[in-house]
N, C-alpha and C positions, 0 to 999 in steps of 0.2 A: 504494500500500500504506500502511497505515496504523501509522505510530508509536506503542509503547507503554510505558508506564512499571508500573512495582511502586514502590509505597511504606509508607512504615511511620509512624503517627499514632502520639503518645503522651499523656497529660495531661500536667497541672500537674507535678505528684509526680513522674513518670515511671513509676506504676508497672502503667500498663496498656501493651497493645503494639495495635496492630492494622496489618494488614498488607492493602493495596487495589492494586490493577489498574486503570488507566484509561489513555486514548490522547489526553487531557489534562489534565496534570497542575495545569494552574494552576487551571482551572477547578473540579477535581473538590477542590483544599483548601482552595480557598473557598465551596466548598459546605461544608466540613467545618466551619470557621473560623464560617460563619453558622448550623450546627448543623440544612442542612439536606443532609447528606451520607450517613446511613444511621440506623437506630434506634441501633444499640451505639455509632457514635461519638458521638450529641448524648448515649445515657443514660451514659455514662464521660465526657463534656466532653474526648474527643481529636480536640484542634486541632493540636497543633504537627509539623511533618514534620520527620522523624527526619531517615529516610535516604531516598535512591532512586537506581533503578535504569535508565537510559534503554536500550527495546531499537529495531530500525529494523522490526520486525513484531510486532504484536500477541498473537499468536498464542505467541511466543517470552515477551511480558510473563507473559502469563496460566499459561505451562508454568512461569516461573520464580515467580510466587505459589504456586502448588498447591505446590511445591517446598519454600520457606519455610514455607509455613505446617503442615511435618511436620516445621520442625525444632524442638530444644527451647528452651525460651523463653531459658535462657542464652548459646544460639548465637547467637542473635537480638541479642539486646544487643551481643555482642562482635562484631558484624556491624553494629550500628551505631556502636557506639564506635570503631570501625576508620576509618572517616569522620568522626564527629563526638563528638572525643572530650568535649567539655563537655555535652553532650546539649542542644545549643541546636536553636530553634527555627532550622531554615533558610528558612522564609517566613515570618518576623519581618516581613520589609520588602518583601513583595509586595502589602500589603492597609492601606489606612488603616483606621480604625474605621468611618468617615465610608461607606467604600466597602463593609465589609463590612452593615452596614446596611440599606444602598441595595439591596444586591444580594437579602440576607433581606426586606425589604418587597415588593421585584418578583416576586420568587419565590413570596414565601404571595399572592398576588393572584390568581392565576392557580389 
């Protein structure tokens, strides 16, 4: 069975939110991180991962995103500041420059 996460992208500012489903998580915020993750997060530039949510089935991530993303964007915040209350980036330090790069030039090649 397949593992799955919700997470929540913000910008610089903090002041967009976006909230994704995927069943790897490191993978899919470096796709974000290299701005080749969705149209909305390269046209808002949201890289940084708020918050997230680890489920042991998929299926459970995906009921708990559609969930989220009906609540109001105030909840949202106080649902991430509840874990991260300075609004840091928590994969600050899973990705060099170097690597995010690397990965964006392999990516458009294809």
């Amino acid at each position: 069975m397949k593992h799955g996460h919700i997470y929540f992208l913000s910008n610089h500012h903090r002041s967009t939110l976006y909230i994704g489903v995927t069943s790897d998580l490191e993978r899919r915020v470096l796709e974000h991180k290299s701005g080749m993750g969705s149209s909305f997060t390269s046209k808002y530039n949201l890289t940084d991962l708020m918050y997230y949510e680890v489920f042991q089935e998929i299926e459970t991530a995906i009921k708990r995103e559609k969930q989220l993303k009906n609540w109001h964007k105030e909840w949202k915040w106080n649902l991430v500041k509840s874990q991260n209350p300075d609004l840091q980036d928590l994969a600050a330090e899973w990705f060099t420059k170097d690597h995010i790069k690397a990965f964006r030039d392999a990516e458009s090649s294809y």
